[in-house]
C-alpha positions as CSV (number, residue, x, y, z in Angstrom):
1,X,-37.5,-20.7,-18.9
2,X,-34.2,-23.2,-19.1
3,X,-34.3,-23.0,-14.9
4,X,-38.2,-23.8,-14.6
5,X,-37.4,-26.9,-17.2
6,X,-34.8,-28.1,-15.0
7,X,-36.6,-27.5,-12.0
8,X,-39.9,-29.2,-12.7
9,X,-37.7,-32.5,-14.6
10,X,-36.3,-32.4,-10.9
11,X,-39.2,-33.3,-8.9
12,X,-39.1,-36.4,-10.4
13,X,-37.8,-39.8,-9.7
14,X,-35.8,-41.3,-12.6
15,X,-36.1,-45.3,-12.6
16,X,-33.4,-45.7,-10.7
17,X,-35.1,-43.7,-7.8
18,X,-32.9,-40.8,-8.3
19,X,-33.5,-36.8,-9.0
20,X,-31.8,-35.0,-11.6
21,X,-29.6,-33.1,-8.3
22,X,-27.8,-36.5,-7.9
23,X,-26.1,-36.2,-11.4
24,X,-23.4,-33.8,-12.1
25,X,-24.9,-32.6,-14.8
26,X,-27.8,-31.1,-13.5
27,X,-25.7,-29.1,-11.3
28,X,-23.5,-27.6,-14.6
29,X,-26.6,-26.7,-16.3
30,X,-28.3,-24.9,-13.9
31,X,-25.1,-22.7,-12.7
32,X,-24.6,-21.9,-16.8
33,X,-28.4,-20.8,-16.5
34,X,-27.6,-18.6,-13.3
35,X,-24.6,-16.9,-14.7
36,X,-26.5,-16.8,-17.9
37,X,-29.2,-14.2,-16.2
38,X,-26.7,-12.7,-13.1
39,X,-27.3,-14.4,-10.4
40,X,-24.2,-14.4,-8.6
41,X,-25.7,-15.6,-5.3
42,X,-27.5,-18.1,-6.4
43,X,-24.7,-19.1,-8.4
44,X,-22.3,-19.6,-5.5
45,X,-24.9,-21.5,-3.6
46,X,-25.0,-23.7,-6.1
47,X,-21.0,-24.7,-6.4
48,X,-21.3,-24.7,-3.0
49,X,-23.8,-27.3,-3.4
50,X,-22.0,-29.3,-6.0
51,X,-18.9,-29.3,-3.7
52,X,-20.4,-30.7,-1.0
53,X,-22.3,-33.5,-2.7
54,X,-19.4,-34.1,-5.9
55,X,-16.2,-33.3,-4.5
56,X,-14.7,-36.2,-5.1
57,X,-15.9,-36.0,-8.9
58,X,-12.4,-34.4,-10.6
59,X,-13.9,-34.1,-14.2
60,X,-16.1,-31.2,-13.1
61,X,-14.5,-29.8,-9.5
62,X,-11.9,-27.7,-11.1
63,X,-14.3,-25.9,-13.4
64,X,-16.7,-25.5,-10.3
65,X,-14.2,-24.1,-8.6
66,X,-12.7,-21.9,-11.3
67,X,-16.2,-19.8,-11.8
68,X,-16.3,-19.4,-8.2
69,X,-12.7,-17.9,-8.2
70,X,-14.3,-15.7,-11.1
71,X,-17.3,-14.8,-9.4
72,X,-15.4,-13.5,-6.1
73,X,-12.9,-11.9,-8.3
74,X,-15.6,-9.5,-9.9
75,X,-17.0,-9.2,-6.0
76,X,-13.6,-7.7,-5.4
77,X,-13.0,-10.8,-2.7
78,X,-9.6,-10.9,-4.1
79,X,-8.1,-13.1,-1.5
80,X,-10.5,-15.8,-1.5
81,X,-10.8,-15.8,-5.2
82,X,-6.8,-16.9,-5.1
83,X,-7.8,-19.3,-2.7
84,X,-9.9,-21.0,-5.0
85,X,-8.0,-20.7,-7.3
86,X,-5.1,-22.7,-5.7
87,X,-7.4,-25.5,-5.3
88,X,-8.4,-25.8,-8.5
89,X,-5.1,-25.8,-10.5
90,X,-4.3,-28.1,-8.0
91,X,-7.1,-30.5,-9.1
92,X,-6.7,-29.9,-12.8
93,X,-5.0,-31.3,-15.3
94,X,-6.5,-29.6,-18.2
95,X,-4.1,-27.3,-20.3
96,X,-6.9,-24.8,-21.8
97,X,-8.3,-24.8,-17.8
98,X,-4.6,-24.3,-16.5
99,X,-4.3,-21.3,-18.9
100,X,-7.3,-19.3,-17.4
101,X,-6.6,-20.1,-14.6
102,X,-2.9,-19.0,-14.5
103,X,-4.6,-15.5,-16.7
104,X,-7.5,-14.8,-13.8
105,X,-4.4,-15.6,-10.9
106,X,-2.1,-12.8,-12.5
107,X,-5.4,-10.3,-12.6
108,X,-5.6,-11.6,-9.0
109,X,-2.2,-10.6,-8.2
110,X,-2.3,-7.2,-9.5
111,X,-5.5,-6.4,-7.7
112,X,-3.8,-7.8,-4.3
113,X,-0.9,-5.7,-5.0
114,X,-2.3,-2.5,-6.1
115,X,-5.1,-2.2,-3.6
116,X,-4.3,-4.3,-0.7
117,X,-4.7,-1.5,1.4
118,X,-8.4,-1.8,0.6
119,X,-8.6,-5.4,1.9
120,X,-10.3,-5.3,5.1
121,X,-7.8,-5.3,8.0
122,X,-8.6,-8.4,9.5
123,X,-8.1,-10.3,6.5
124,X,-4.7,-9.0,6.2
125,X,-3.4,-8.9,9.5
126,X,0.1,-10.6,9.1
127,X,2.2,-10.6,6.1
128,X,5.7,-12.3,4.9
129,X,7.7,-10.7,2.9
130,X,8.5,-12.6,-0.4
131,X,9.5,-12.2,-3.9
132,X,6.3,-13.2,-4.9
133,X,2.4,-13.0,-4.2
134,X,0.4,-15.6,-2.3
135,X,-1.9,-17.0,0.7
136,X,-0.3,-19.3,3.2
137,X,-2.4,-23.0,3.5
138,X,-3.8,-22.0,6.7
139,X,-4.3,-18.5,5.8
140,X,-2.2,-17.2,8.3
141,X,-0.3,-14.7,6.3
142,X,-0.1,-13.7,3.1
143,X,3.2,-13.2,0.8
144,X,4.1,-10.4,-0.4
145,X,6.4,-9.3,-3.6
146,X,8.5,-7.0,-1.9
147,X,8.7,-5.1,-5.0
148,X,4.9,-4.7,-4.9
149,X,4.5,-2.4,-1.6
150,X,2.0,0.1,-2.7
151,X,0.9,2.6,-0.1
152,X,2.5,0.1,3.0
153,X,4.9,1.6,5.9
154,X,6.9,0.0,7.8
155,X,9.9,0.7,10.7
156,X,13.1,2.0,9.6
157,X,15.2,-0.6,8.1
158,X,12.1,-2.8,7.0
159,X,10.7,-4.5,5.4
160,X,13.1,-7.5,4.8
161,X,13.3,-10.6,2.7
162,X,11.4,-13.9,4.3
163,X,10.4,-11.7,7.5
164,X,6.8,-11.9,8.7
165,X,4.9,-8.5,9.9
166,X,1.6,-7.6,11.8
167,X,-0.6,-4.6,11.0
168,X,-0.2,-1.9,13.8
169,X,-3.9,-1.6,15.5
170,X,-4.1,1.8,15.0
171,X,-2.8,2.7,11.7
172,X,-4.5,0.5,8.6
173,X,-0.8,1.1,6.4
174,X,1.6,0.5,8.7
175,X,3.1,-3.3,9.6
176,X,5.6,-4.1,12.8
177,X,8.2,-7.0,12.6
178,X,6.0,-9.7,14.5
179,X,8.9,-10.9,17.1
180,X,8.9,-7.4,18.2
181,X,5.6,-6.0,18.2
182,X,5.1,-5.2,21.5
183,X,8.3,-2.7,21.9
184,X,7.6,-0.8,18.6
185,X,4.1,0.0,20.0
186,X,5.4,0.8,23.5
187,X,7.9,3.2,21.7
188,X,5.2,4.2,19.3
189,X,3.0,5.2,21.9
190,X,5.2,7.0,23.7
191,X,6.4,9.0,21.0
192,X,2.6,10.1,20.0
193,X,2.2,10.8,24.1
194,X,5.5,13.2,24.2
195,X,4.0,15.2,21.0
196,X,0.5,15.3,22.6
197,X,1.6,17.2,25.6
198,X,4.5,19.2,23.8
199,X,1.3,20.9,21.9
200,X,-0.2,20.9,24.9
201,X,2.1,23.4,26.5
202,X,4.7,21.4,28.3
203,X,7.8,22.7,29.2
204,X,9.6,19.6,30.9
205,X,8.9,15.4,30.2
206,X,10.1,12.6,31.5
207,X,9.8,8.8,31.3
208,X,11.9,7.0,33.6
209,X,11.7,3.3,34.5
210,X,10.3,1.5,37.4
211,X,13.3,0.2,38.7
212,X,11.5,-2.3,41.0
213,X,10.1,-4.1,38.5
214,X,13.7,-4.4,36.0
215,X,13.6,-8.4,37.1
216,X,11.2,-8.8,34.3
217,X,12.0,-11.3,31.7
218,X,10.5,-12.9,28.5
219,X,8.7,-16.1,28.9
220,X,11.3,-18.7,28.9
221,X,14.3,-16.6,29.0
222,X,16.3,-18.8,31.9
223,X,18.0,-21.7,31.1
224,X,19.1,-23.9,34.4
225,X,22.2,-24.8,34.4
226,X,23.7,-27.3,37.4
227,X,27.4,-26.8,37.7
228,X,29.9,-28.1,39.8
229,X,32.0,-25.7,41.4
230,X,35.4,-26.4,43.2
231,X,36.2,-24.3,45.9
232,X,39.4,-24.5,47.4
233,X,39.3,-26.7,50.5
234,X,36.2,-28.7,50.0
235,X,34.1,-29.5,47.0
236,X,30.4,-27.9,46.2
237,X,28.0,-28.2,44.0
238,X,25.6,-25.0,43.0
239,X,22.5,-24.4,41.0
240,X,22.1,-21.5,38.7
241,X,20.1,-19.6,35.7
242,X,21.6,-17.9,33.4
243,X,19.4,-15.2,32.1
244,X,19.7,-14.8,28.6
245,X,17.9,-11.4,27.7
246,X,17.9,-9.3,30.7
247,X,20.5,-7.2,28.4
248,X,18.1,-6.9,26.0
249,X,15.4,-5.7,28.0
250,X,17.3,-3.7,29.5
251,X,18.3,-1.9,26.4
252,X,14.6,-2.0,25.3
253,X,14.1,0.2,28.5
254,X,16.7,2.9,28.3
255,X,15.1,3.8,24.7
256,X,12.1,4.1,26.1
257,X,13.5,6.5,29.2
258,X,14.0,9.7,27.9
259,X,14.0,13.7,29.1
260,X,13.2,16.3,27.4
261,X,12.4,19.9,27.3
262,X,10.3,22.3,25.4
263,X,9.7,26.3,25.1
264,X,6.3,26.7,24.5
265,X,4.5,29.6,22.4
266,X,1.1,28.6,21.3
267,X,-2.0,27.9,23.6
268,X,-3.1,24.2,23.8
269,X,-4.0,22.2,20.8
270,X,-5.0,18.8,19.2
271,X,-2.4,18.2,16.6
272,X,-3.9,16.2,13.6
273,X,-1.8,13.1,13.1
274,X,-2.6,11.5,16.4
275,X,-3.6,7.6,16.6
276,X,-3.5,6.1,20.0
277,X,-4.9,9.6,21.6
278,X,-8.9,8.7,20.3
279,X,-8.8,5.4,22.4
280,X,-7.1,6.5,25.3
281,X,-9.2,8.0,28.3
282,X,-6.8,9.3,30.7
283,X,-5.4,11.2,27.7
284,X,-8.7,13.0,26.2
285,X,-9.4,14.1,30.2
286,X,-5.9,15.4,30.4
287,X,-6.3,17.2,27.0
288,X,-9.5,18.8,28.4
289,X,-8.1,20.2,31.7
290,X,-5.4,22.0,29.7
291,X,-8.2,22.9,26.3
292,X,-10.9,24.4,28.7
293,X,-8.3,26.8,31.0
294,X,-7.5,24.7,34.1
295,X,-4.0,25.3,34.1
296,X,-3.1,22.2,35.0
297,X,0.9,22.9,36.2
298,X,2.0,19.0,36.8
299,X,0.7,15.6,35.9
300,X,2.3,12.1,37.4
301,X,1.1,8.4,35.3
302,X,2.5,5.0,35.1
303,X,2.5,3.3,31.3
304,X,2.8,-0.3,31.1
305,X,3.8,-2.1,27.5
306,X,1.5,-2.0,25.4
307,X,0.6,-6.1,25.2
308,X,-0.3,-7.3,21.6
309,X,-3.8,-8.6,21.9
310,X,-5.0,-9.5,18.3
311,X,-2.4,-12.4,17.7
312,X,-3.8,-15.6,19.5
313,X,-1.2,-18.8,20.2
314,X,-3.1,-20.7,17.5
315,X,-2.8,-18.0,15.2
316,X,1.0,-17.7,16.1
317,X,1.3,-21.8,15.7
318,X,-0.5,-21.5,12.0
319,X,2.1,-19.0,11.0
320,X,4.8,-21.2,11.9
321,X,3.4,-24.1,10.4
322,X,3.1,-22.2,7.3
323,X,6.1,-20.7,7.4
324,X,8.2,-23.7,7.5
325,X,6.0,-25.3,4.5
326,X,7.4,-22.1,2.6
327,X,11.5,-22.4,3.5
328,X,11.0,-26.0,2.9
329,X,9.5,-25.7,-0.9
330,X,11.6,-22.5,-1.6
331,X,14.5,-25.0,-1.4
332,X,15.7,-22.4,2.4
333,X,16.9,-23.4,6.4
334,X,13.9,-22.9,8.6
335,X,15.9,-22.8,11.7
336,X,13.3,-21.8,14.5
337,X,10.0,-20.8,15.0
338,X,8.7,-17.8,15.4
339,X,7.9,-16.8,19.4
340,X,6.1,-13.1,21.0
341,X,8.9,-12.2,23.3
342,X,5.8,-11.2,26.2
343,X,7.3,-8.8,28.6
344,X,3.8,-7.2,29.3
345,X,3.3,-10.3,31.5
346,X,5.0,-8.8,34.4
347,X,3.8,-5.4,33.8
348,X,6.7,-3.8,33.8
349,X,6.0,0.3,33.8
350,X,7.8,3.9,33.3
351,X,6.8,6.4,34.7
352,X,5.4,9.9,33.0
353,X,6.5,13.1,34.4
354,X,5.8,16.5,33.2
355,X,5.4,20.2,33.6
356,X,3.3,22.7,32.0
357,X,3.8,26.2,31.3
358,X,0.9,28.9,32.6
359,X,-1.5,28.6,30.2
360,X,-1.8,32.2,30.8
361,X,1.7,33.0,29.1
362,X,0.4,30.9,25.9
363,X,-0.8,33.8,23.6
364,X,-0.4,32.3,19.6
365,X,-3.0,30.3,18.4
366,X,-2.0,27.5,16.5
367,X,-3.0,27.4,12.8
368,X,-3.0,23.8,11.0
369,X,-0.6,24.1,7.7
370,X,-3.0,23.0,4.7
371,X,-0.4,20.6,2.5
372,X,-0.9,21.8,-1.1
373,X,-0.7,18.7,-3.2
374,X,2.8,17.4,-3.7
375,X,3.3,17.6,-8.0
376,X,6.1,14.5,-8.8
377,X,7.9,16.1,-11.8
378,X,10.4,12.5,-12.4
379,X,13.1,13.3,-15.4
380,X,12.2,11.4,-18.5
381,X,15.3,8.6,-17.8
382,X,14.1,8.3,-14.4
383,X,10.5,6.7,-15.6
384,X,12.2,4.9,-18.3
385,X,14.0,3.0,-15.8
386,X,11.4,2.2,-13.6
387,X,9.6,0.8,-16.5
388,X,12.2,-1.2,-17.3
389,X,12.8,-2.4,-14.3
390,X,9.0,-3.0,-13.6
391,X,9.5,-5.3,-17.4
392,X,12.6,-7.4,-15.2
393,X,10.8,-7.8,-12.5
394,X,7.9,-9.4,-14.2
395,X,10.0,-11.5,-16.6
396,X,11.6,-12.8,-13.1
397,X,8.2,-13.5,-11.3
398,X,7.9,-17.2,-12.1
399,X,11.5,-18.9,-11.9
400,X,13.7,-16.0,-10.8
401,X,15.6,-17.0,-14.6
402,X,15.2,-14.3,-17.7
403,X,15.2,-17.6,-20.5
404,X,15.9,-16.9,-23.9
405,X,12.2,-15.5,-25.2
406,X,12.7,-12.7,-22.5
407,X,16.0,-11.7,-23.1
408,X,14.6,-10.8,-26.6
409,X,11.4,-9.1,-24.8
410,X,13.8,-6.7,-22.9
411,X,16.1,-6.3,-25.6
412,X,13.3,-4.7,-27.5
413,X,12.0,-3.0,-24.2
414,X,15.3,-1.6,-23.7
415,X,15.9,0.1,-27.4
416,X,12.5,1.5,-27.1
417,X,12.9,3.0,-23.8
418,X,16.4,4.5,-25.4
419,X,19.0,3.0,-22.5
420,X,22.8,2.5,-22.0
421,X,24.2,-0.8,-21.3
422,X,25.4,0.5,-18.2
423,X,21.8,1.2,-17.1
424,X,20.4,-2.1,-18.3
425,X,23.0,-4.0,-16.3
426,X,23.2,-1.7,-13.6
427,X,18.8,-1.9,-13.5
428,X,19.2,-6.1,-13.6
429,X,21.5,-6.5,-11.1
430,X,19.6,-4.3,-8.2
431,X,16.7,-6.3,-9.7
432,X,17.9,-9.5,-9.5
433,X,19.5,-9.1,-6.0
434,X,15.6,-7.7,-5.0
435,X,14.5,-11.9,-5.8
436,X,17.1,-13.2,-3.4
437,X,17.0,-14.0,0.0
438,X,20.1,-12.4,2.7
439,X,22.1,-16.1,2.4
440,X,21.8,-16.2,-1.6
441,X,23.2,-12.2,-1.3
442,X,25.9,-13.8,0.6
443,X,26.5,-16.7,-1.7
444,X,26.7,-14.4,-4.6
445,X,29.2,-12.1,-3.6
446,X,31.1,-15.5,-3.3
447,X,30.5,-16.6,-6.5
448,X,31.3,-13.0,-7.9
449,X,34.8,-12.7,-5.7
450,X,35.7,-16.3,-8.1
451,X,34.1,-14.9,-11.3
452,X,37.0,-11.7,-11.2
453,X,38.7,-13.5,-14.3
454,X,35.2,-14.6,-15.9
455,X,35.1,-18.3,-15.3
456,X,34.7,-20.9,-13.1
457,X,37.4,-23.3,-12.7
458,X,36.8,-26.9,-12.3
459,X,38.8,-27.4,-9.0
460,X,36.8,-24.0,-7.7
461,X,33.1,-25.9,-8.1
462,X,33.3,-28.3,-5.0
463,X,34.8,-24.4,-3.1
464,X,31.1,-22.6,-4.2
465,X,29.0,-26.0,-2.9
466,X,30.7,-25.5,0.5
467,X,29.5,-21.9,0.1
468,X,25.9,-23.0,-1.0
469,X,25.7,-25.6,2.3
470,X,27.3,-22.5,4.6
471,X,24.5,-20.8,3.6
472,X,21.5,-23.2,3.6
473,X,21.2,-23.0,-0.1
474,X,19.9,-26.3,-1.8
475,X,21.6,-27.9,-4.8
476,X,18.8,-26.9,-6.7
477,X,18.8,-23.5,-6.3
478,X,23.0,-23.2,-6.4
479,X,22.7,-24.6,-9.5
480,X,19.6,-21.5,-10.6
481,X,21.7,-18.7,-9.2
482,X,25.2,-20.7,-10.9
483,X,22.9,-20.4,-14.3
484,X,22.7,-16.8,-14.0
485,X,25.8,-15.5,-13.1
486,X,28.1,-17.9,-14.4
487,X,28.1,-17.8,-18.6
């Protein structure tokens, strides 16, 4: 009834010429009528509406903007309900509004965090590790707490602190170190083809480089340098480029060249956990000469790297962009941008070799192992501690500082989960050590070398700022960590 009111008052003219849709208000009562009955569309539509006609208008855009924040959040569009609400704490200076909005952003973050495998892949494509949750300006990444990382993989030694990473294109858990992409899928790849044809009864594979291609280089890897030589008896002058990562390369390629042999038992099969093999031709065909009985005795390819084709230039420049607008407000040295070392460009290529065993000397079938479902029995102290160190983590979100409220929070936390001192410093320290970055570590284990008697001397101050500008560490931030550690 309220909406037919509002709708029939706006078909007319007021005496200044104007509709009721011209006024803010009209645009406020008919969204508390929509969300009144469950309209959800219609209720975007008309924000939407109100944005582009009252943006300007900052009594009323940061309440607009809020509900849609709330609306998407219930959609499960987790990521652009944080968006929106960025922009409207931004535009608000409202207390009781800053409160629900800081209440719906923590919901937000848990949801992000605890089901961000769900997200749809595109929308999560790169990532930056960082001790707290967020969406770059330009979307180009999105922060993550690293002590958040449900249900993610990542390479051996990752993730790290402040490092971004791109979602591998065949696996929806499992992120690469973006300035190296393109060799961990080459060596990905080539790892899934050597298991492929080991269950397909090889007895011998190689990969060996073309060597006539090992003058490939990265894009912009030679720097020309003009030198003046002096050779004895007359004078010269050369030209010549030093090239800076032909080492690397070349290590790049003798991981990737490999032997290796195999003593085969079981006929042919499909193991389970392939994910390159349903995308790859060449590979299903090869698969089906040995399934079907052709005996196929020797098989010859060339690979080529495997070239990273869902991160465009622009993309790459946004992420820089962003990137530096995070070291700059996290107080951090941004010292270069990020760049795609691109050694596909060249194609350079290895070579596959293998051998098969007579399929007719295969006799065991293979029989897939059913996993029985893995039962986590954790000790009692064990969960206690990751509870507790859950509560640190949480008290340490905001400003990286446990104040004087939270102290008394986990003091209470503590005597009900029944631990030692030695656990509750031991359990701070790893967490506290979690919210710094690889230069603040290193600062740290400065400050604690000068701490060994418990204090901080006067003439040793002006010794830990040298330490704080070795390390890129602003004044502000010195003066954080100093709070901490220093009593």
């Amino acid at each position: 009834m309220a909406l037919e009111v509002l709708d029939k008052h706006n078909q007319i003219d007021n005496e200044f010429g104007f509709k009721l849709e011209h006024y803010p208000y009209y645009y406020i009562y008919r969204l508390d009528c929509l969300i009144e009955l469950d309209k959800t569309e219609e209720s975007l539509n008309i924000i939407n509406d109100y944005i582009s006609n009252f943006e300007s208008e900052k009594n009323f855009t940061p309440a607009f903007l809020a509900t849609k924040a709330s609306i998407l959040y219930h959609r499960k569009d987790y990521l652009n309900s944080l968006k929106y609400l960025t922009k409207s704490e931004e535009l608000t200076e409202d207390i009781s509004l800053q409160n629900e909005l800081k209440s719906l952003k923590d919901d937000v973050f848990k949801e992000i965090e605890e089901n961000f495998i769900e997200i749809p892949k595109n929308e999560r494509k790169t990532i930056l590790m960082s001790n707290e949750t967020f969406r770059s300006p330009n979307e180009s990444f999105i922060a993550l707490n690293m002590s958040n990382l449900n249900k993610l993989n990542f390479p051996i030694g990752h993730p790290k602190l402040n490092e971004v990473y791109i979602v591998h294109p065949r696996r929806n858990d499992y992120y690469l170190p973006l300035n190296n992409t393109e060799e961990q899928l080459t060596l990905d790849r080539i790892s899934e083809y050597g298991r492929l044809l080991q269950c397909l009864g090889a007895t011998y594979f190689e990969v060996s480089s073309n060597k006539s291609d090992l003058n490939q280089q990265k894009s912009n890897s030679k720097t020309s340098v003009n030198a003046k030589v002096g050779i004895k008896g007359h004078g010269g002058e050369v030209d010549y480029k030093k090239e800076k990562d032909k080492d690397s390369f070349l290590d790049f390629d003798s991981r990737i060249s490999q032997i290796q042999e195999y003593e085969p038992y079981k006929k042919p099969y499909i193991p389970d956990e392939l994910v390159w093999y349903h995308s790859d031709i060449n590979w299903q065909k090869l698969a089906k000469q040995r399934l079907e009985g052709e005996n196929l005795r020797t098989h010859n390819e060339y690979i080529s790297l495997s070239k990273v084709e869902n991160i465009s230039s622009q993309e790459l420049k946004n992420i820089n962009i962003d990137l530096k607008a995070y070291f700059v407000k996290a107080g951090l040295n941004y010292s270069k941008d990020i760049k795609i070392e691109n050694k596909s460009k060249k194609k350079h290529t290895w070579k596959v070799s293998v051998k098969f065993e007579d399929i007719k000397k295969l006799n065991e079938t293979h029989v897939p192992i059913i996993q029985e479902p893995i039962i986590n029995i954790q000790q009692p102290i064990n969960s206690q501690l990751d509870k507790y160190k859950k509560d640190i983590l949480f008290m340490l979100k905001n400003d990286g500082v446990i104040d004087a409220v939270e102290r008394k929070i986990l003091n209470k936390k503590a005597l009900k989960y029944k631990l030692s001192s030695e656990d509750i410093n031991q359990i701070e320290n790893d967490a506290l050590r979690i919210s710094y970055s690889d230069n603040e570590i290193l600062y740290i284990e400065q400050l604690e070398d000068l701490l060994v008697d418990g204090k901080i001397d006067e003439d040793e101050r002006p010794v830990l700022s040298r330490y704080a500008d070795e390390y890129g560490i602003s004044k502000e931030r010195q003066k954080t960590i100093n709070n901490i550690y220093i009593k």
